[in-house]
N, C-alpha and C positions, 0 to 999 in steps of 0.2 A: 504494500500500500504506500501510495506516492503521500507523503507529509507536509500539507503548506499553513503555513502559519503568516500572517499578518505582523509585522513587527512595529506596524506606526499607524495608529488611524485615532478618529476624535469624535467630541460625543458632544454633547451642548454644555458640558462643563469648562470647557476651552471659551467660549463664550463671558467669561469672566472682565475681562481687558478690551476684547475683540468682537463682531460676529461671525465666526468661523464657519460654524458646525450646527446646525438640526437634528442629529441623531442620536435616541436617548441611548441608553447606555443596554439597557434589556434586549430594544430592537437590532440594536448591531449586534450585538454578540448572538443572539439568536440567532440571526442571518447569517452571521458566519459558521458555524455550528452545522446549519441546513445544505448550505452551497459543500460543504463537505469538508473545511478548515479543519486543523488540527489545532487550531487557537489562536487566539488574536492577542495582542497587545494595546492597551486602552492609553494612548500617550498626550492624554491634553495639551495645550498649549500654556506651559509653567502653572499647570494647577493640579491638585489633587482631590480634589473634592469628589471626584464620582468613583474613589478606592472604593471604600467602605461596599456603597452599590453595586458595585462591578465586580465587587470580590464576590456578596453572596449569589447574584444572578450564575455568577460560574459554581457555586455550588449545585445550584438546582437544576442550571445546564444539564451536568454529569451524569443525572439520572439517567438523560434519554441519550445522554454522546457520553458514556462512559472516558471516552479518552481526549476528550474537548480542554485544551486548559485553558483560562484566562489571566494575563499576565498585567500584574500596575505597573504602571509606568510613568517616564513625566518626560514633555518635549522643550527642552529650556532651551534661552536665548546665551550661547556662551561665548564670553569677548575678555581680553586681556586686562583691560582698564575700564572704568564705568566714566563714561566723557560724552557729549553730546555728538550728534551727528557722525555716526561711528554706523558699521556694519554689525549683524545681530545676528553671528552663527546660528543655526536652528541645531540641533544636536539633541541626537533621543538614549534618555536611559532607562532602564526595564530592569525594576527587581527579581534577581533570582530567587530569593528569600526573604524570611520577615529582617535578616539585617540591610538587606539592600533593601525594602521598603523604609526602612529608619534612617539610610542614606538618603535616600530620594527626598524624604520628609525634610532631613537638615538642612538640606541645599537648597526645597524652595523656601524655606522659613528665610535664610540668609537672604535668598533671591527680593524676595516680597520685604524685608525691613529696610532693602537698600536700594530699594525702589527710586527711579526721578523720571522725569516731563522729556522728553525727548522728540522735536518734529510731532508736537500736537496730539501726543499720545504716553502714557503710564510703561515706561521700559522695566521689566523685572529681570535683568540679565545675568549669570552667574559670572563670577569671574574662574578663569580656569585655573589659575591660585586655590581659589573653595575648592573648586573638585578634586584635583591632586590632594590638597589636607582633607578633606571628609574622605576620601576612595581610601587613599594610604594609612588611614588608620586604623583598617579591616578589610583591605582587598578581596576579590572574587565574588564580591555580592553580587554586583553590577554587570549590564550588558552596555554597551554602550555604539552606536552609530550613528552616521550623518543623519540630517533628518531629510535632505531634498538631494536630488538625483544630481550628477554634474552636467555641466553645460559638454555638447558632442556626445552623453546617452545617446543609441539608439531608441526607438519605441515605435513596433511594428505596427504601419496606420493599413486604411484598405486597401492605398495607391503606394504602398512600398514603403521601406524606413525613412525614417526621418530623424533629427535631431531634436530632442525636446527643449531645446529652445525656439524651434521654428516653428511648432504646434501651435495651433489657432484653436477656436472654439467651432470651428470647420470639419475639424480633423475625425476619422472616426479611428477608435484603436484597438488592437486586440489586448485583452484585460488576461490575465494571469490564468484566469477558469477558464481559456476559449471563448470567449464569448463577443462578441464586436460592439460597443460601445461609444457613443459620440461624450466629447469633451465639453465638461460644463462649461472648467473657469481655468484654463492654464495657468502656470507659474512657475517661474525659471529664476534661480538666486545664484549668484557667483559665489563658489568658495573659494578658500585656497588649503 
């Protein structure tokens, strides 16, 4: 049995700062469960608030998908220095455990009390200093990955690949299940 799992997706607790996200936290993970996932990772954008929810919904999951897991997680903003008009890595971390949950926890606490205004909007950014001291002080908790694809990804549309920064709201694409899919709301971030 082929095993796909979701490592980054959001729920309307992301919704905190932002409008991101519509999807309660029951309906997705349901859905994923159904489509045939071997579990999803609930990664808001710098919040935790739908843990608690998301943890027992994967309890009750398991009845019916015995092998279904649900993973918490948190998608933070992570930058060297906290300074205005600066770029806002997206970077996703996913507890292995209840100690990598108490990581995740420290980091937005820090995140959210060191909060400023940045371009007309509430920036809650980690600085990568915090992670290195919260991570290092009990490694292996954590999973940790980019959270947006790089610029020259491929992403197979209906007329041939393409780069996902050339993607339009045109474009139709094939989605990971097979399935062909038109693009809501494209978005493309530089890393390095």
């Amino acid at each position: 049995m082929i095993q796909r799992f979701c490592p980054h997706s959001h729920t309307e607790y992301s919704n905190v700062r932002l409008l991101d996200c519509i999807n309660k936290p029951q309906d997705l993970i349901k859905r994923a469960a159904q489509i045939g996932l071997s579990g999803i990772a609930i990664t808001d954008h710098e919040c935790l608030g739908h843990a608690i929810k998301s943890y027992k919904i994967g309890q009750e999951i398991i009845k019916n998908y015995p092998n279904f897991k649900v993973a918490l997680g948190n998608e933070i903003y992570l930058i060297d220095e906290r300074k205005n008009n600066q770029k806002y890595f997206h970077f996703v971390l996913i507890a292995k455990d209840k100690q990598g949950f108490k990581q995740l926890r420290q980091l937005s606490s820090i995140a959210w009390m060191n909060s400023y205004w940045d371009r007309g909007m509430e920036r809650v950014p980690t600085l990568k200093s915090e992670l290195k001291e919260i991570v290092m002080r009990d490694p292996g908790h954590l999973l940790a990955t980019s959270a947006c694809f790089l610029p020259g990804q491929k992403v197979k549309t209906f007329y041939g690949d393409k780069n996902i920064e050339d993607l339009t709201s045109e474009d139709i694409i094939l989605t990971d299940i097979g399935k062909w899919e038109k693009i809501n709301y494209p978005t493309c971030r530089d890393y390095n």
